[in-house]
MMTF fields as JSON, N, C-alpha, C and O atoms, coordinates in Angstrom:
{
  "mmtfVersion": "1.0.0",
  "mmtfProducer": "UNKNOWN",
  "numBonds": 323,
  "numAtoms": 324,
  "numGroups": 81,
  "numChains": 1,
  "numModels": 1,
  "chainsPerModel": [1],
  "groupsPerChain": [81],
  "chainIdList": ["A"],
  "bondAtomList": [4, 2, 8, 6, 12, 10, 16, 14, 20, 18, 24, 22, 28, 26, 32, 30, 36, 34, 40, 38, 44, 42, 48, 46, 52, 50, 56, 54, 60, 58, 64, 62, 68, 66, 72, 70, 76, 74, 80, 78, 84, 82, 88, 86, 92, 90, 96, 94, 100, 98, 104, 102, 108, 106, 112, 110, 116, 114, 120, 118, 124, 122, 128, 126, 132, 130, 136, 134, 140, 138, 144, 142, 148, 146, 152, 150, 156, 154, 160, 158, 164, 162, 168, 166, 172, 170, 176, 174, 180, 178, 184, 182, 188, 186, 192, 190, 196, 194, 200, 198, 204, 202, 208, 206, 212, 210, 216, 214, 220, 218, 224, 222, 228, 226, 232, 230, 236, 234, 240, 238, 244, 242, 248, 246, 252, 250, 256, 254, 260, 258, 264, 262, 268, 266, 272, 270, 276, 274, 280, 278, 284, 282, 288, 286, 292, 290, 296, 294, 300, 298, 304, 302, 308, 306, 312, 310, 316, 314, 320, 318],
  "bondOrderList": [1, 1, 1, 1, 1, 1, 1, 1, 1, 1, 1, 1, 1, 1, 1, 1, 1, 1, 1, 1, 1, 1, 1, 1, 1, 1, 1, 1, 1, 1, 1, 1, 1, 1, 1, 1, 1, 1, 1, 1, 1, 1, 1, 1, 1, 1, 1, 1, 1, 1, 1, 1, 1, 1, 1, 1, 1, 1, 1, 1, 1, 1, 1, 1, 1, 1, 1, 1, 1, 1, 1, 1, 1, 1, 1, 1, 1, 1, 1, 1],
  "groupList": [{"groupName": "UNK", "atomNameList": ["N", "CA", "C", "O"], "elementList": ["N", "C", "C", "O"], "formalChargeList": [0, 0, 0, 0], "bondAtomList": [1, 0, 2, 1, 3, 2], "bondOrderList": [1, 1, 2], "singleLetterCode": "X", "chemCompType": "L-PEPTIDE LINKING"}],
  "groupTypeList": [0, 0, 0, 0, 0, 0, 0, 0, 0, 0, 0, 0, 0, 0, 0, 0, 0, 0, 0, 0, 0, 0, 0, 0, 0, 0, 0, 0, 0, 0, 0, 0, 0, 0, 0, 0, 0, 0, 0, 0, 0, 0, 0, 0, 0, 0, 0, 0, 0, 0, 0, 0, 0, 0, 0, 0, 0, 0, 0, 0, 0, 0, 0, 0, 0, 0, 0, 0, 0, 0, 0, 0, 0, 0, 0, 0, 0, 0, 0, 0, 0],
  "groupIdList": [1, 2, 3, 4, 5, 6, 7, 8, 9, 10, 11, 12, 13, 14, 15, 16, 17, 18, 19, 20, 21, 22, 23, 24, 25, 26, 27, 28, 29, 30, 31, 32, 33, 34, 35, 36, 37, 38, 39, 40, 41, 42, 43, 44, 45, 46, 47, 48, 49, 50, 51, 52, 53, 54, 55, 56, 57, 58, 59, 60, 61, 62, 63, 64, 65, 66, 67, 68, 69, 70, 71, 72, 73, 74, 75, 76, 77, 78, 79, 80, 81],
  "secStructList": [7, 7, 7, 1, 2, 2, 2, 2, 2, 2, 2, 2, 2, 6, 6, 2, 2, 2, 2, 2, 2, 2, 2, 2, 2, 2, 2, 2, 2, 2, 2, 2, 2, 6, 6, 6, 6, 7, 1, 1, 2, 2, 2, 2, 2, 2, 2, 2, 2, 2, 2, 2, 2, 2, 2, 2, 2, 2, 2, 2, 6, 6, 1, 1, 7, 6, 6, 6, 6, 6, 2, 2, 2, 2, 2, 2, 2, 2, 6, 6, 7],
  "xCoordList": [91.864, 90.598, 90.763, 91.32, 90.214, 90.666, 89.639, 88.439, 90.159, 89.629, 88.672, 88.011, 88.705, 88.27, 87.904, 88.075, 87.052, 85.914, 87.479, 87.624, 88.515, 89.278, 90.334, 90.694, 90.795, 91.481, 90.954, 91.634, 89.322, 88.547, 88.519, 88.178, 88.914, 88.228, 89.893, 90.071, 90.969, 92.592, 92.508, 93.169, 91.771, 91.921, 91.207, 91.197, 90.01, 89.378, 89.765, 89.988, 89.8, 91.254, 92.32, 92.773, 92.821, 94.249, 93.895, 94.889, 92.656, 92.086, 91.783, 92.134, 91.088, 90.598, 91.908, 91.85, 93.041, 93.803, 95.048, 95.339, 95.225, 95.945, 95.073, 95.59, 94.056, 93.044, 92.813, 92.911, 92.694, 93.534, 95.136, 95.299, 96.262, 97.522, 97.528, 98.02, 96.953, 96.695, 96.132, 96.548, 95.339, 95.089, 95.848, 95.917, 96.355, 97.524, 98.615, 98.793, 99.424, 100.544, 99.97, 100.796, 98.819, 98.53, 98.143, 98.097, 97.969, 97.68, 99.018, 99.254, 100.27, 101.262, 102.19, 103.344, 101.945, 102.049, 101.896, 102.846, 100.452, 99.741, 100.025, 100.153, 100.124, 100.787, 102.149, 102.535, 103.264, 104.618, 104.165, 104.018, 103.897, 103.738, 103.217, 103.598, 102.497, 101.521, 102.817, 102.841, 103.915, 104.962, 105.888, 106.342, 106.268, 107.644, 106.747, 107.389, 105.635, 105.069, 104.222, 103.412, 105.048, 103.918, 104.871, 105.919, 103.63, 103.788, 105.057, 105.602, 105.111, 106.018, 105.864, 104.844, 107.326, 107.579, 106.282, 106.065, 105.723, 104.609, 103.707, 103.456, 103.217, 102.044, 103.006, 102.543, 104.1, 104.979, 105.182, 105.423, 105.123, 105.595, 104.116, 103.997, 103.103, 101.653, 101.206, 100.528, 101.592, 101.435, 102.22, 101.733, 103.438, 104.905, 104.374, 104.726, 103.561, 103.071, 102.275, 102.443, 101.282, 100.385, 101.283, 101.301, 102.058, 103.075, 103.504, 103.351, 104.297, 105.324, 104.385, 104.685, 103.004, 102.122, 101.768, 101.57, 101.748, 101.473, 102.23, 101.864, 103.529, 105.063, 105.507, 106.069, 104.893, 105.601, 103.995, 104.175, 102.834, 101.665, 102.549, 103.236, 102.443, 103.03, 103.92, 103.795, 105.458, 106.368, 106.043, 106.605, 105.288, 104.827, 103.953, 103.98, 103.015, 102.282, 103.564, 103.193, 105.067, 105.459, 105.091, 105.813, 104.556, 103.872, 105.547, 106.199, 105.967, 107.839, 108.393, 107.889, 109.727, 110.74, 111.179, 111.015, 111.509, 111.722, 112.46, 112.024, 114.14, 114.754, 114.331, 115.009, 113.15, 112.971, 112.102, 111.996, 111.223, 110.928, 111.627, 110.971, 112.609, 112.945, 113.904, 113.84, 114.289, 115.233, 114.062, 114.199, 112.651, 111.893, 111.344, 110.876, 111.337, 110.858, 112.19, 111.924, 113.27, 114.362, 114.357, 114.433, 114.254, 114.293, 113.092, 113.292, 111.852, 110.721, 110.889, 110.355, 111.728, 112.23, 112.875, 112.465, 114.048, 114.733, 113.987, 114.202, 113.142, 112.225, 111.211, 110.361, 111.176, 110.013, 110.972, 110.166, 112.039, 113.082, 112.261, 112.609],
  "yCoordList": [89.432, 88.744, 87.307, 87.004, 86.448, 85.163, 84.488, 84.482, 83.89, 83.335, 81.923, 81.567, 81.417, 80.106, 80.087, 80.937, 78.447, 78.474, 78.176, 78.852, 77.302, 76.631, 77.707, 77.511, 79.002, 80.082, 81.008, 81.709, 81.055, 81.792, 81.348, 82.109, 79.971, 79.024, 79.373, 79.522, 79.399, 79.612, 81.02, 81.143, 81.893, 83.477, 83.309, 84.363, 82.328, 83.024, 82.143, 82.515, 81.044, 80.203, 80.945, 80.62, 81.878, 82.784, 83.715, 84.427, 84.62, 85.482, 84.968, 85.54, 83.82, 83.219, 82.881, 82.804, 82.719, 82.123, 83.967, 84.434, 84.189, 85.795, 86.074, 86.217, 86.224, 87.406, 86.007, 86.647, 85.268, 84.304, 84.196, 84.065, 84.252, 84.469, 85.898, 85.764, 87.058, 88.474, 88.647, 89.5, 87.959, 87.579, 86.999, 87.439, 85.917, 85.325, 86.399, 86.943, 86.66, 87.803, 89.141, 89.834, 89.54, 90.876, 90.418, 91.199, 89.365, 88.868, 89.074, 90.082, 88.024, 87.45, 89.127, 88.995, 90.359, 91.392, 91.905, 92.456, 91.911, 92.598, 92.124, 92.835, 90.895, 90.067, 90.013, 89.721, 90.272, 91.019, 92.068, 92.098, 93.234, 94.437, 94.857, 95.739, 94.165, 93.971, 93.833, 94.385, 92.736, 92.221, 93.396, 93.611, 94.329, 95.371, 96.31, 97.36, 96.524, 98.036, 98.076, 98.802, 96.762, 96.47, 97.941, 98.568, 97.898, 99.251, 98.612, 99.353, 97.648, 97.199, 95.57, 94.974, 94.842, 93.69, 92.699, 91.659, 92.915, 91.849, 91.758, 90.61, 92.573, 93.001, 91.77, 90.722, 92.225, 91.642, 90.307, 89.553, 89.807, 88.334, 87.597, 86.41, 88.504, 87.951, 87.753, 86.806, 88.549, 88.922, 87.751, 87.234, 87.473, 86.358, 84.863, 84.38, 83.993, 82.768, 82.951, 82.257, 84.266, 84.163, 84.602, 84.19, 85.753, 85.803, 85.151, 85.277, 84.134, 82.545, 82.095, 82.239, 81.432, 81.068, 81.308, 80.531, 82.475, 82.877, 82.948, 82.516, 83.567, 83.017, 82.032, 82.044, 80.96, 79.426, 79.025, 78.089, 79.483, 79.387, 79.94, 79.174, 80.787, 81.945, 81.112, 80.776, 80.591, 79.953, 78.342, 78.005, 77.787, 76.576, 76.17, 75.169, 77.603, 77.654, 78.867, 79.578, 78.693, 79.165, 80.751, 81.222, 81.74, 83.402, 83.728, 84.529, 83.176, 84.115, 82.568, 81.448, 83.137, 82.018, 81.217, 81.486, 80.645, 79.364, 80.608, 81.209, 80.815, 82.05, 83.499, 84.269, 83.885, 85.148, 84.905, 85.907, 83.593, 83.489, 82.886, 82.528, 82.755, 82.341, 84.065, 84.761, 84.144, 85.877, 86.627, 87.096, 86.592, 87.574, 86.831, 87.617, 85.54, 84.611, 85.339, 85.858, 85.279, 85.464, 87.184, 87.622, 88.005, 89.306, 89.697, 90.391, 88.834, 88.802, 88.311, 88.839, 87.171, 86.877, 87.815, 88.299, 88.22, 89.073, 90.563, 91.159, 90.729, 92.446, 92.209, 93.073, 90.945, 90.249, 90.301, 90.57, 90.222, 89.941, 91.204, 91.536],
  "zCoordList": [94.037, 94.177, 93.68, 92.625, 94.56, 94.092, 93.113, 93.389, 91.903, 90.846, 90.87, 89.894, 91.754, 92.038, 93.236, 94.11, 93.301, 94.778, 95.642, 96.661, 95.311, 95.969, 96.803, 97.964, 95.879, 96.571, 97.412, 98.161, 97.29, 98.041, 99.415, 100.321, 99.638, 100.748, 101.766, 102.975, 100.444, 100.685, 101.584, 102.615, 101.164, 101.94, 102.576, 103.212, 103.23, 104.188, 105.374, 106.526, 104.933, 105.924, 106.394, 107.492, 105.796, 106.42, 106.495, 106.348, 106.711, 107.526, 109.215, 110.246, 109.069, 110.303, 111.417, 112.645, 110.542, 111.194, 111.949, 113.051, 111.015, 111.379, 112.166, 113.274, 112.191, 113.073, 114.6, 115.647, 114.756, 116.077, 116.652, 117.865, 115.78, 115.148, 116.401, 117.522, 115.96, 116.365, 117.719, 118.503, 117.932, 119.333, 120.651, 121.799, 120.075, 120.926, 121.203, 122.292, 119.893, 120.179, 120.805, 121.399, 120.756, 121.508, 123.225, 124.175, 123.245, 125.012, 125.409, 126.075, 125.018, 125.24, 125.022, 125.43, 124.566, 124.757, 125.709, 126.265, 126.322, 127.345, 128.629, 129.626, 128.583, 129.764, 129.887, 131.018, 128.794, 129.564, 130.392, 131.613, 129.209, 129.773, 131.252, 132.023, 131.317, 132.606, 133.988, 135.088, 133.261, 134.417, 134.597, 135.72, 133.379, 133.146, 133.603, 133.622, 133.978, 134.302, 136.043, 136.62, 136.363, 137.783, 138.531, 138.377, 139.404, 140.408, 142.019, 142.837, 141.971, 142.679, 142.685, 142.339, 143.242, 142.712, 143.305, 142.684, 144.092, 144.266, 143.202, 142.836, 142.678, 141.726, 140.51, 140.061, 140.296, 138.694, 138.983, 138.04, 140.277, 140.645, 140.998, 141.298, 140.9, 140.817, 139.135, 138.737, 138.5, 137.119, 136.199, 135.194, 136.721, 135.836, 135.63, 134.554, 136.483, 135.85, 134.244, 133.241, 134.462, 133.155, 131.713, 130.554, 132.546, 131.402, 130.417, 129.202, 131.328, 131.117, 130.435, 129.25, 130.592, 130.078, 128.653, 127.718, 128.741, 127.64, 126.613, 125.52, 126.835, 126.209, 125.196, 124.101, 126.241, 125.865, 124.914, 124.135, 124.903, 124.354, 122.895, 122.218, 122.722, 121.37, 120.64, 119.462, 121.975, 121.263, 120.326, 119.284, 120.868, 120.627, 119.295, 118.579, 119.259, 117.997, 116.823, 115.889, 117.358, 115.84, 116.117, 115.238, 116.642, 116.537, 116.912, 116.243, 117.772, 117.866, 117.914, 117.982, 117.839, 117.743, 119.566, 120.756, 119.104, 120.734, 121.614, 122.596, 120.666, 121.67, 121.857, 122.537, 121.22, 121.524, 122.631, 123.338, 123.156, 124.028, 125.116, 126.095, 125.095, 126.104, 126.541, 127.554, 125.929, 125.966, 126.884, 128.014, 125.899, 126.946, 128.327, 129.151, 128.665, 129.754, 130.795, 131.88, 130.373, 131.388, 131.747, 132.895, 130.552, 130.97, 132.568, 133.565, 132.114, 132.97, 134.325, 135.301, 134.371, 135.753, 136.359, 137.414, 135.727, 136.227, 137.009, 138.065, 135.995, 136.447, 137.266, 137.485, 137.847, 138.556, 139.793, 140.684, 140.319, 141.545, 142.36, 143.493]
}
């Protein structure tokens, strides 16, 4: 429990921010998934711009690292052919 007005203001600042933080990475989830589970390649190659999108969104704000997005950007192309 935080002792002061100044650490109180500290946790609810990094609540606001995780619980947005949590949002981004569960889209940028849902929108691979969406590409690795299409019912055939049109559906996954309709699905792969928002993906990417979303990806390079995640990578940019720091939520995964530059190469884990780019590792999963390429796996996605590939399962998109």
């Amino acid at each position: 429990m935080p002792n002061n007005k100044q650490t109180t203001k500290v946790v609810k600042r990094d609540e606001v921010r995780r619980t947005h933080n949590k949002a981004i990475t569960s889209a940028m989830r849902s929108a691979v998934k969406s590409v690795l589970d299409a019912e055939n390649p049109e559906d996954a190659r309709k699905a792969l711009p928002d993906a990417m999108r979303k990806i390079d969104k995640a990578a940019k704000k720091n939520l995964i690292h530059a190469n884990a997005a780019a590792r999963v950007k390429g796996q996605l192309s590939r399962a998109a052919r």
